[in-house]
Every structure is written in structure tokens, then in C-alpha cells.
C-alpha positions in Angstrom: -153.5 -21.2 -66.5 -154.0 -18.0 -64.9 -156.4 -15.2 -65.9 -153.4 -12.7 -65.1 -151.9 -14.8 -68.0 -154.3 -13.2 -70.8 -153.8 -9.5 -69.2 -151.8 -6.8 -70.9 -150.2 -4.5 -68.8 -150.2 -1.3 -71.1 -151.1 2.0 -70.2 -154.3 4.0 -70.2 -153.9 5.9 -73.0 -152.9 2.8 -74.9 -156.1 0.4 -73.6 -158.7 3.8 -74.7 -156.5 4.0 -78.2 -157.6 -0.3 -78.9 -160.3 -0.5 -81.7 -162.6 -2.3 -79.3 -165.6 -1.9 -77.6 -165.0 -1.5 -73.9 -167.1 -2.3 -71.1 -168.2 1.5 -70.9 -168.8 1.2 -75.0 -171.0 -1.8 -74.4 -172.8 -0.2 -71.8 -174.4 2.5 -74.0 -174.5 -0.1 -76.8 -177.1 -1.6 -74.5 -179.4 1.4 -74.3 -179.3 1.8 -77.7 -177.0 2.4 -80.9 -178.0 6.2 -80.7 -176.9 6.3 -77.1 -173.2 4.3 -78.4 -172.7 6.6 -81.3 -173.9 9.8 -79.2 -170.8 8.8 -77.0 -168.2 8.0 -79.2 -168.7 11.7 -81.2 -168.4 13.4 -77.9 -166.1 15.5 -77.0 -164.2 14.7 -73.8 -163.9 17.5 -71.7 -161.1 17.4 -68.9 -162.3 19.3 -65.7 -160.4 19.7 -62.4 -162.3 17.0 -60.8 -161.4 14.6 -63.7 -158.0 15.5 -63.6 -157.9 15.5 -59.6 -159.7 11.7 -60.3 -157.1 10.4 -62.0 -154.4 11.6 -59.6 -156.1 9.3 -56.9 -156.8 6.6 -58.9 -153.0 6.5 -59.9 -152.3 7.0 -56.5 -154.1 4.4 -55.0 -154.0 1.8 -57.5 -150.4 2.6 -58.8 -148.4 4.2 -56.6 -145.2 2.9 -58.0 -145.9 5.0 -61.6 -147.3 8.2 -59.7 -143.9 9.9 -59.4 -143.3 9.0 -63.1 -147.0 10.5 -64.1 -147.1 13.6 -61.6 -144.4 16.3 -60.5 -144.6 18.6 -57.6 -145.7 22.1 -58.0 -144.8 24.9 -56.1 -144.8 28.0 -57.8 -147.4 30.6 -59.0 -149.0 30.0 -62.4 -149.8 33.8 -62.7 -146.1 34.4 -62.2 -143.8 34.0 -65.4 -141.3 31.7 -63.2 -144.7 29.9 -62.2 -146.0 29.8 -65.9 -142.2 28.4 -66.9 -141.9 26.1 -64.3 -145.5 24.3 -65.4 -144.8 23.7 -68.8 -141.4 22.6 -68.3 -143.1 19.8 -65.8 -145.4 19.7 -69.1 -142.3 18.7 -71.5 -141.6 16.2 -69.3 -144.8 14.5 -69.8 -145.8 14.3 -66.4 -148.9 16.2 -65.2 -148.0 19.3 -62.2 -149.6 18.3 -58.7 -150.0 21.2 -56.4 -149.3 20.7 -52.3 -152.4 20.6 -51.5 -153.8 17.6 -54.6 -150.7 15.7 -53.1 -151.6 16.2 -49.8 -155.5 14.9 -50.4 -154.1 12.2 -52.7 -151.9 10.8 -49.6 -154.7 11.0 -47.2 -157.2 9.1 -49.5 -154.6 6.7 -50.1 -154.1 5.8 -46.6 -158.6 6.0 -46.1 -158.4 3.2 -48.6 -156.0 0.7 -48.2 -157.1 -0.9 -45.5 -160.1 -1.7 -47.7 -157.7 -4.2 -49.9 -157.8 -7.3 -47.9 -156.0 -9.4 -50.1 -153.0 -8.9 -52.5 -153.8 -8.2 -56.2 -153.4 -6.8 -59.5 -154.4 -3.2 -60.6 -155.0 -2.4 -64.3 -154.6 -5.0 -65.9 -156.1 -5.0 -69.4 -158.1 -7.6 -71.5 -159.0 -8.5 -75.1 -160.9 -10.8 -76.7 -163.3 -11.5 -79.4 -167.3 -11.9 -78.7 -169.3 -12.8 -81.4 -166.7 -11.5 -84.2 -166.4 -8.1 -82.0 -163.6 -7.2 -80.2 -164.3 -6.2 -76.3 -161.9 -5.2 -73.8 -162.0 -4.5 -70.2 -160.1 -2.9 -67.4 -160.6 -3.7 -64.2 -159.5 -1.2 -61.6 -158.5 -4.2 -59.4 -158.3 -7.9 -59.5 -157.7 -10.2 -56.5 -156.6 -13.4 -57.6 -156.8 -16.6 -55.7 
């Protein structure tokens, strides 16, 4: 049996939503309880480079969901067409991507790949019980021989 066999393929918002502690959870758990608990009451705060982060990881890892997850961009957000045409990518539920984040996202994609020798899975998430706790992981790739 296959270690791809005990992977779920569900999405990110999904795996962070799982009443487990993650590798990131245990991490801090293994400073101290006061360092866990400090992180799990703060507040995320989504900055341009996160955002810009996640693009390329989807990118690069996913490609074939990156259309799905991010629409072009074109127009002027201090402009009410602009404003309009960014929420209505919004209500789709995609995020916009401007020219220029595409444009980077394509050239890091292209830096990279040649640094994947071997075919693999990306994403792939895992559950299982430790010790009576639940843990899960998430590995950005997995090469599988």
C-alpha cells in the first residue's frame, strides 16, 4: 500500500479548518504551551506578500487550479469600472491577479521546475492519531518511488 493511499486531496481552507494539530501547531507546542496558545489566538493578517505567496505557491505547485483560484485584472481599482470589475472577480470566488503578479508568477514557475527531478504529488493532506491527538500534515511536495 501506498502512502498516496492515506492522503486527502482537499483544499487549503479545508486542511487549516481540521480540529488537529498541524505540523506548524506542533512546532510551537514544542517551545512551549504559551508559545501554542499565543498562536492559535492570533489574528492572521493577510499582507501583499502573503497574498503574492500564495499565488506562486498555487502556481507552481498547482497550476491546473490556478485559473480556477485567480482571474486576470486589468482595470483601475481607483476607477468605479476598476472598483466593479474587482469585486465582481470577488463573487466569483477567485482572487484578482494583476499583469504584472502574473507575469512574476510565470517567471518563478519556469526558475523552478527544473528543480523537480522526479514526478510527484503536491498537497496532498494527512491525518492520523498520535498519542490520542489528532495531527495532520501537508506537504508542499511528495515524490513517490
Amino acid at each position: 500500500m501506498s502512502i498516496v493511499e492515506h492522503a486527502r486531496q482537499i483544499s487549503n481552507e479545508e486542511y487549516h479548518a481540521l480540529p488537529c494539530m498541524s505540523a506548524t501547531s506542533l512546532k510551537q507546542f514544542l517551545k512551549s504551551p504559551a508559545h501554542y496558545k499565543a498562536s492559535q489566538e492570533a489574528v492572521s493578517v493577510d499582507t501583499p506578500a502573503f497574498r503574492f505567496g500564495r499565488m506562486v505557491h498555487s502556481a507552481v505547485l498547482e497550476p491546473g487550479t490556478f485559473s480556477d483560484l485567480y482571474m486576470p485584472f486589468e482595470g483601475d481599482r481607483r476607477k468605479k469600472a476598476g472598483k466593479e470589475e474587482w469585486q465582481a472577480i470577488l463573487d466569483t470566488g477567485a482572487e484578482p491577479i494583476k499583469p504584472d503578479e502574473q507575469e512574476a508568477c510565470q517567471s518563478i514557475c519556469e526558475q523552478v521546475k527544473p528543480h523537480f527531478p522526479k514526478p510527484g504529488f503536491a498537497e496532498l493532506s494527512f491525518v492520523a492519531e498520535i498519542n490520542g491527538v489528532q495531527c495532520s500534515c501537508r506537504p508542499d511536495w511528495l515524490t513517490v518511488s
